[in-house]
Backbone bond lengths (Angstrom), bond angles and torsions (degrees), N, CA, C in turn:
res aa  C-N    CA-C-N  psi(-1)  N-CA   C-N-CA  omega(-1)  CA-C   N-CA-C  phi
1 X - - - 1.451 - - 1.536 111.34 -
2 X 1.193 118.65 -41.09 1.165 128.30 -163.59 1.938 108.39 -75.56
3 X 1.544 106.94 -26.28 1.453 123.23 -164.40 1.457 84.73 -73.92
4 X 1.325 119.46 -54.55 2.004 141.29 -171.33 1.094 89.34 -37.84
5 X 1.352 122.76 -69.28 1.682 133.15 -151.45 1.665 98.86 -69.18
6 X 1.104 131.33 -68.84 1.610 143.39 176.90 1.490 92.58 -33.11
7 X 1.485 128.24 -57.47 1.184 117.24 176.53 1.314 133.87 -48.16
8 X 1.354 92.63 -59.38 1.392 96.50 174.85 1.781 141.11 -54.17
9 X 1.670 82.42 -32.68 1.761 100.52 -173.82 1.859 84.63 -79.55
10 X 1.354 130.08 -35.85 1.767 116.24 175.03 1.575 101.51 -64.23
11 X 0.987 131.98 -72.41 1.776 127.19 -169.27 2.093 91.92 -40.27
12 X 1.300 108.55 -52.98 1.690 81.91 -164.35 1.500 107.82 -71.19
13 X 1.185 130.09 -6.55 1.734 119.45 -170.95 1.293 77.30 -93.92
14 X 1.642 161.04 -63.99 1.302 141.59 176.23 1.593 133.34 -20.89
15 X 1.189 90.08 -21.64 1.895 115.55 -159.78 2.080 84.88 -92.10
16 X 1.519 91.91 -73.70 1.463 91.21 -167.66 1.780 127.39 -47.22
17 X 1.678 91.67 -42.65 1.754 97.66 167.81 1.605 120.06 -61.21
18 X 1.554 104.81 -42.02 1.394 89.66 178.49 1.702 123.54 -78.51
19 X 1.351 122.17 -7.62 1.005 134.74 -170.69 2.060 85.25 -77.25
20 X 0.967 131.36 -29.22 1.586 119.88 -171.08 1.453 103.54 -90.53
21 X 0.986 119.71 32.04 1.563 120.03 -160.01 1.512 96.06 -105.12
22 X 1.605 113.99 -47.95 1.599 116.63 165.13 1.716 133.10 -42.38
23 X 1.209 91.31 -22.36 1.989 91.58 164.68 1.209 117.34 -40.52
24 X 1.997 123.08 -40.63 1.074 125.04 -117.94 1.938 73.02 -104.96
25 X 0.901 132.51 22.68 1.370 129.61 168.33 1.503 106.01 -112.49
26 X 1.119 126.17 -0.88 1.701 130.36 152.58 1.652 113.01 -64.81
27 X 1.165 101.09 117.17 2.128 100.57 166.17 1.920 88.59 -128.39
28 X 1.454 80.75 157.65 1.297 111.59 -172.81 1.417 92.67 -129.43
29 X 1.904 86.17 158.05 2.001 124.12 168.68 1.425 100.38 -135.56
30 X 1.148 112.34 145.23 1.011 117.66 140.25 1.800 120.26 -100.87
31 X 1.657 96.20 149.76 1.572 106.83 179.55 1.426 117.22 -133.38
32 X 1.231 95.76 167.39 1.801 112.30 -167.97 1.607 118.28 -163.29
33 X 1.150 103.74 142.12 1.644 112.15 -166.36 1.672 103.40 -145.52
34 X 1.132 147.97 115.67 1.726 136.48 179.40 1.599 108.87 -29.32
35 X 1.543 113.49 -25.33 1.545 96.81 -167.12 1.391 97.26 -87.10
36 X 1.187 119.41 -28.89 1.490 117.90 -177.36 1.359 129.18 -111.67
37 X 1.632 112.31 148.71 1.618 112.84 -179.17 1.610 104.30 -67.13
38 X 1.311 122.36 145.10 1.463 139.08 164.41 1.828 107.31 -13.92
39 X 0.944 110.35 141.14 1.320 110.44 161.40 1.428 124.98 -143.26
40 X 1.137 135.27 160.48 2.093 130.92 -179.63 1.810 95.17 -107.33
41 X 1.320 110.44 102.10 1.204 122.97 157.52 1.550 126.73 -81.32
42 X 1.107 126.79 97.16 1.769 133.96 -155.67 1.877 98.57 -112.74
43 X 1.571 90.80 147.59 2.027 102.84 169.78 1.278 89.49 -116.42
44 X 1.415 93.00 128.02 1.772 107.86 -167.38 1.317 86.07 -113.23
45 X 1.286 122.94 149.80 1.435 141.48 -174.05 1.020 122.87 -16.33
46 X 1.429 122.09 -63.79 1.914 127.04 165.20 1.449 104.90 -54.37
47 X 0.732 137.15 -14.73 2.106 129.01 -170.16 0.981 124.19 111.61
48 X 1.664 109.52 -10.47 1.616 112.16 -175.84 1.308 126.02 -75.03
49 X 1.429 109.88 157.10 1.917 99.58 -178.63 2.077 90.74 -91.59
50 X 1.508 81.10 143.25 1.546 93.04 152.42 1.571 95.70 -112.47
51 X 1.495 88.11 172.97 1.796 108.19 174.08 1.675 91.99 -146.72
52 X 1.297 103.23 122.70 1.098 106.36 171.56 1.873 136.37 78.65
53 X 1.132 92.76 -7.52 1.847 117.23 -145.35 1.409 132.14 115.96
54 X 1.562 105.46 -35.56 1.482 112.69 176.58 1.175 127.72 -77.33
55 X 1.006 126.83 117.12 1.888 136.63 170.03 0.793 89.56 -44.23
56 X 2.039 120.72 144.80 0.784 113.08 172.41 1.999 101.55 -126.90
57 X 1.142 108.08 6.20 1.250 125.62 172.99 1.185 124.35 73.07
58 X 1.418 111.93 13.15 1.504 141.05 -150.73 2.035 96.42 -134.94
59 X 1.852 91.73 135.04 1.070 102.39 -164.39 1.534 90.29 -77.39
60 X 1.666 108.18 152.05 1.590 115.27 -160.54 1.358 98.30 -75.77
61 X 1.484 131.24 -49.52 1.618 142.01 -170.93 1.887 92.34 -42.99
62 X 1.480 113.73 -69.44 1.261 121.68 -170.61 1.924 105.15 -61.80
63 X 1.275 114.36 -25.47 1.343 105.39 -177.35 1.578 106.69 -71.89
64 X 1.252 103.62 -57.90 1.761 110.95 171.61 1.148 112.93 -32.80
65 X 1.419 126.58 -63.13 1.611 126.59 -159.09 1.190 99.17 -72.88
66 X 1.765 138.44 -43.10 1.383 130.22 169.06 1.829 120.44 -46.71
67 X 1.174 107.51 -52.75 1.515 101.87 166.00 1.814 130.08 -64.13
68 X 1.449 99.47 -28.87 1.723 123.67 160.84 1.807 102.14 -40.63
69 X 1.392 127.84 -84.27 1.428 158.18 88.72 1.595 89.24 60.16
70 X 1.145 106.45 -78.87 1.771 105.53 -175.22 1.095 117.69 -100.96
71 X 1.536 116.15 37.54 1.721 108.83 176.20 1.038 119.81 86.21
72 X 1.269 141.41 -23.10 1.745 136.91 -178.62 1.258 94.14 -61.85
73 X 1.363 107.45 147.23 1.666 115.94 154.13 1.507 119.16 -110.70
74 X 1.043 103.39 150.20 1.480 114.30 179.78 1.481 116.49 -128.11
75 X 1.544 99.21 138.13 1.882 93.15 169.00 1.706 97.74 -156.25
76 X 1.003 105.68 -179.71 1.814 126.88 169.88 1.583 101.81 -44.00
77 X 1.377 139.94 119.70 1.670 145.71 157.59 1.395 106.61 -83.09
């Protein structure tokens, strides 16, 4: 019983670590424009841009070129 249980509690800490493994498909920019303070613009797994943390529900390619578009700059942070 005891071997069952040890097992089991190892397969679920396997489960949880590898489940954090998907972050690693997040890349980040940072950006900057004179009107605005710096910000980390990221394509979070589905394609979307975040800014900051916030979804922005907006496909990242089209988010970039809109801030491109109005002067922000962007590069590698």
């Amino acid at each position: 019983m005891k071997k069952t249980i040890l097992s089991l509690c190892c397969f679920t800490a396997a489960l949880l670590f590898s489940s954090c493994e998907d972050d690693q498909d997040v890349s980040c920019i940072v950006c900057s424009s004179p009107e605005t303070a710096s910000f980390e613009l990221c394509r979070d797994q589905n394609g979307n841009a975040t800014v900051n943390g916030e979804n922005t529900n907006t496909d990242y390619d089209e988010y970039l070129a809109g801030l491109q578009e109005s002067g922000v700059t962007c590069g590698d942070g």
